[in-house]
C-alpha positions as CSV (number, residue, x, y, z in Angstrom):
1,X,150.9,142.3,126.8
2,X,146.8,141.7,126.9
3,X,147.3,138.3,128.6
4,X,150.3,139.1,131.1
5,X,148.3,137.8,134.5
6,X,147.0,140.5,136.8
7,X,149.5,140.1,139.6
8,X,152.8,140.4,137.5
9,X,151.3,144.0,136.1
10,X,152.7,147.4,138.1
11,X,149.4,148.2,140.6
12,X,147.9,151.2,138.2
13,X,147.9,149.0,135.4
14,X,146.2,146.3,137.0
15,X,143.7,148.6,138.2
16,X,142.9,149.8,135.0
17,X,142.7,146.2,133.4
18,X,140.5,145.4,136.1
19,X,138.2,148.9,136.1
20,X,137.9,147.7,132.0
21,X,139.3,151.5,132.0
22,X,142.6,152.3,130.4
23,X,143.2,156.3,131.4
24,X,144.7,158.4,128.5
25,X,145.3,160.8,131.6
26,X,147.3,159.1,134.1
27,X,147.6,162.0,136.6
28,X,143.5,161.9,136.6
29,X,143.4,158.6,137.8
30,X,146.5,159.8,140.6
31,X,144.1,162.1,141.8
32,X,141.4,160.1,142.0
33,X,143.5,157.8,144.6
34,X,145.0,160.9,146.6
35,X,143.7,161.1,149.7
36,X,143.6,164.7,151.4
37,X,146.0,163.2,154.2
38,X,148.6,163.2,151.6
39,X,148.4,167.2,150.0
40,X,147.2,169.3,147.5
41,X,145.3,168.3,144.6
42,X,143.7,165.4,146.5
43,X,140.2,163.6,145.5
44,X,137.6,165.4,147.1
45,X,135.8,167.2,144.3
46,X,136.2,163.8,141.9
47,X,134.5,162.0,144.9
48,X,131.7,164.7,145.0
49,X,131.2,163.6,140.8
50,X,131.6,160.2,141.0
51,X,129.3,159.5,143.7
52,X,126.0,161.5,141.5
53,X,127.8,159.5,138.4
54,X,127.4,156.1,140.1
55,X,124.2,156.5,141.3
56,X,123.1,157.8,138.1
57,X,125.0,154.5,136.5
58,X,122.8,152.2,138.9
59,X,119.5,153.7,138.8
60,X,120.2,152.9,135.0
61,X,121.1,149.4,135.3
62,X,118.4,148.8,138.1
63,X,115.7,149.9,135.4
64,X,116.2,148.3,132.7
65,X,116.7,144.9,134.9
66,X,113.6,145.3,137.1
67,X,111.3,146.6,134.4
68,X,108.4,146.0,136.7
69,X,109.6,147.1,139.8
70,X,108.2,149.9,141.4
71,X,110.4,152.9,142.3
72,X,110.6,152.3,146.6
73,X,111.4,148.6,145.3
74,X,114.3,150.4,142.9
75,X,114.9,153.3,145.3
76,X,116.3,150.2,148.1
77,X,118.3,148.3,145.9
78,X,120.1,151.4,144.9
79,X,120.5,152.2,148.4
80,X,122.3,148.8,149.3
81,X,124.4,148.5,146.2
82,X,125.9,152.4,146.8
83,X,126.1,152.3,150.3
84,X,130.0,152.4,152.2
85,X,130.3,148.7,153.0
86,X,129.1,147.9,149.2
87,X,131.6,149.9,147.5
88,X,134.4,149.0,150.3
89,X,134.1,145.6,148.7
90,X,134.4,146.4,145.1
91,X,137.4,148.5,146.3
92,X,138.8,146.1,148.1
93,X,138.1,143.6,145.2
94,X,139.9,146.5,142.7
95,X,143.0,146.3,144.7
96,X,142.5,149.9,145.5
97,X,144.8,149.8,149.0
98,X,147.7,149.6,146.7
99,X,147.6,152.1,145.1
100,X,146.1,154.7,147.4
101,X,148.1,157.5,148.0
102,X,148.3,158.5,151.9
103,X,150.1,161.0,153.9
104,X,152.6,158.8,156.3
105,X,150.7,158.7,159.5
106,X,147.6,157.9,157.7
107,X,148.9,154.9,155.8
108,X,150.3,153.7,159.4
109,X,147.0,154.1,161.1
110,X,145.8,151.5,158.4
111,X,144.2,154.4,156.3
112,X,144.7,152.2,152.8
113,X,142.2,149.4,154.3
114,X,139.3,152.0,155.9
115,X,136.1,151.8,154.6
116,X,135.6,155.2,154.1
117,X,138.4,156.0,152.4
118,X,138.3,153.3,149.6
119,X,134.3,154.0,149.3
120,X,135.5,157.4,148.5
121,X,138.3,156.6,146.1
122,X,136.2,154.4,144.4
123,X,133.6,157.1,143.8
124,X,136.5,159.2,142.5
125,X,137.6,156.9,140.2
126,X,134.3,156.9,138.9
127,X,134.2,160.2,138.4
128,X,137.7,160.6,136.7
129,X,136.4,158.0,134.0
130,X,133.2,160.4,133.5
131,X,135.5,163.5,133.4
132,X,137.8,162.0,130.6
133,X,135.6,159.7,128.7
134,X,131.9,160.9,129.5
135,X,129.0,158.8,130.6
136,X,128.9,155.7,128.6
137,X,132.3,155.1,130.2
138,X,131.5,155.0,133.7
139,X,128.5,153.5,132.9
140,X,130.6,150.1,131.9
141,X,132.9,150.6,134.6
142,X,129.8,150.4,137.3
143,X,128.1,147.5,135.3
144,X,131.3,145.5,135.3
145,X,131.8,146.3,139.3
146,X,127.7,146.0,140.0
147,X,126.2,144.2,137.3
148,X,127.3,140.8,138.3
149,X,125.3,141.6,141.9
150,X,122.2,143.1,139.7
151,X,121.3,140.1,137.8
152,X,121.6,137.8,140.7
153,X,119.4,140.2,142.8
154,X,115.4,139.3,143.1
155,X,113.2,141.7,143.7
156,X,111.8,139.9,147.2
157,X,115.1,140.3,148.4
158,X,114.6,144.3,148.9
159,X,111.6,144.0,150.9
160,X,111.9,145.9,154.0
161,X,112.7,144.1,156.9
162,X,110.4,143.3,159.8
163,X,111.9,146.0,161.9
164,X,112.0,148.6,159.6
165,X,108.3,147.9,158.1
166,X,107.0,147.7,162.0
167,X,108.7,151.2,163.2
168,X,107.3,152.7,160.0
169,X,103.7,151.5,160.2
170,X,103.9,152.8,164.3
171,X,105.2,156.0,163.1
172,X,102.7,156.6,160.5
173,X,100.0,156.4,162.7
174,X,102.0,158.4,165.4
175,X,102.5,155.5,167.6
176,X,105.2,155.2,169.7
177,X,108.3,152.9,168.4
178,X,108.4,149.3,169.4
179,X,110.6,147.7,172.4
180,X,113.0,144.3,172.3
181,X,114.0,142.5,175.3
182,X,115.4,139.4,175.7
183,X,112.6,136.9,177.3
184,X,114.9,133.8,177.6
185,X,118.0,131.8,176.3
186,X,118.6,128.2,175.8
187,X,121.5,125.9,174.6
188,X,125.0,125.6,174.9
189,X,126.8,129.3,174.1
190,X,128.1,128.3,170.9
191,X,124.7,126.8,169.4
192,X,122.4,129.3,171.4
193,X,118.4,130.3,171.0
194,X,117.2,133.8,171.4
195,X,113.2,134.8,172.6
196,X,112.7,138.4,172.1
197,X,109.5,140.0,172.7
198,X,108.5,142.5,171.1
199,X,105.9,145.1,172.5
200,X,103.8,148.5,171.8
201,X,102.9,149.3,175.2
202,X,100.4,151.9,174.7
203,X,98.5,149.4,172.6
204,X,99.0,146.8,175.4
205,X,99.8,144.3,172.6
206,X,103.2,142.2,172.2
207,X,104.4,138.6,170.6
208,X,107.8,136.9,170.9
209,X,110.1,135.4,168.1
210,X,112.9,133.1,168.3
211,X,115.8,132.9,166.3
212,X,119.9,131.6,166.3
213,X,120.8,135.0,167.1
214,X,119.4,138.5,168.8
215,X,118.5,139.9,165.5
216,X,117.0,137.2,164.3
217,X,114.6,137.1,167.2
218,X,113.9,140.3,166.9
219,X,112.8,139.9,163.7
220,X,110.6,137.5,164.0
221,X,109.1,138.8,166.8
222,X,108.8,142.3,164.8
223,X,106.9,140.3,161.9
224,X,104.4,138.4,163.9
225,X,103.6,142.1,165.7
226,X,103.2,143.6,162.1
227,X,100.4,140.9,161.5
228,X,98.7,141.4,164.6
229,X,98.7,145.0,164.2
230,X,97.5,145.0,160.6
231,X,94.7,142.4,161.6
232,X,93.4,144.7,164.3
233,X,93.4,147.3,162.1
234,X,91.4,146.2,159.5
235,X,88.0,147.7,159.5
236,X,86.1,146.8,162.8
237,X,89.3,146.1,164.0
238,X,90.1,146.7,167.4
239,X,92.4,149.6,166.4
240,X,89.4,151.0,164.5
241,X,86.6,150.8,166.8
């Protein structure tokens, strides 16, 4: 029945209709969802396939998307779009907690809803479609869970941020990380504003961002340091001289 609705299938089959996957092997995709909590012939090794198989499935998508994209551009996008909370999503969005199999004390300790162990069900699931229908297979399984997110993805939005590009430069010329600290508050709780400065001691050099929250503050405060650091150290820059 191609059109019976989603939630009136059994749980396996709905997973499949969803994944765009229908197993000829049933006890492959079992595995895939066994958790080692719950016995022998659990998902471990399908986990180890599936996460090389996705990653190989995204680079591939990510490719031929960004065609001029360099590969640290590339290289970050991956990183977001295979990381835990990433595929806890798509896991969650799956329907994977239903179908999970868990010993008893891990289901009651809320195993079925852990990130970790849908990321790694997911990865096995993965790697089940590899094992039984080869590459091109997976490849449309992690286009129909990714590819939605790919195309709507611009290339600006992988830029580092401030923080990260800041500690990096420092570290690169074997300077000493930067420091945060809170330099005021104002506002009611709920509708606060945060000043952060942010400061290189040993270069006697700081600036202070504001922002609706800590982090944000500390962004901006990382990013107007990053300027002033890579103005000084232009040539005949202070950090030159």
């Amino acid at each position: 029945m191609p059109d019976q609705p989603l939630n009136t299938l059994p749980p396996l089959l709905a997973l499949q209709r969803r994944l765009g996957h229908q197993f000829e092997n049933e006890a492959l995709l079992q595995r895939a969802l066994t958790h080692r909590s719950f016995g022998a012939g659990h998902n471990e090794r399908l986990e180890f396939l599936g996460d090389a198989v996705l990653s190989l499935a995204v680079s591939r998508l990510l490719f031929d998307r960004f065609g001029d994209s360099d590969e640290g551009d590339l290289t970050r996008v991956r990183a977001h779009l295979v990381r835990e909370d990433s595929l806890h999503r798509a896991a969650l969005a799956l329907g994977l907690p239903e179908v999970l199999r868990l010993s008893e004390g891990e289901a009651r300790g809320g195993g079925a809803q852990r990130a970790s162990i849908l990321a790694d069900a997911l990865e096995a699931v993965i790697g089940a479609v590899f094992l039984e229908r080869g590459y091109e297979a997976a490849l449309g399984v992690v286009q129909r869970l990714f590819g939605e997110v790919i195309q709507a993805t611009e290339a600006e939005s992988w830029s580092k941020d401030a923080k990260t590009e800041l500690q990096e430069w420092l570290q690169a010329r074997r300077l000493p990380v930067p420091s945060y600290r809170i330099a005021g508050t104002r506002g009611e709780k709920h509708a606060q504003t945060f000043e952060v400065e942010c400061s290189v001691p040993t270069l006697a050099l700081a600036e202070r961002g504001e922002g609706r929250s800590r982090r944000a503050a500390e962004q901006e405060a990382a990013r107007r340091l990053l300027g002033l650091l890579k103005a000084n150290d232009r040539p005949g820059g202070p950090l030159r001289s």
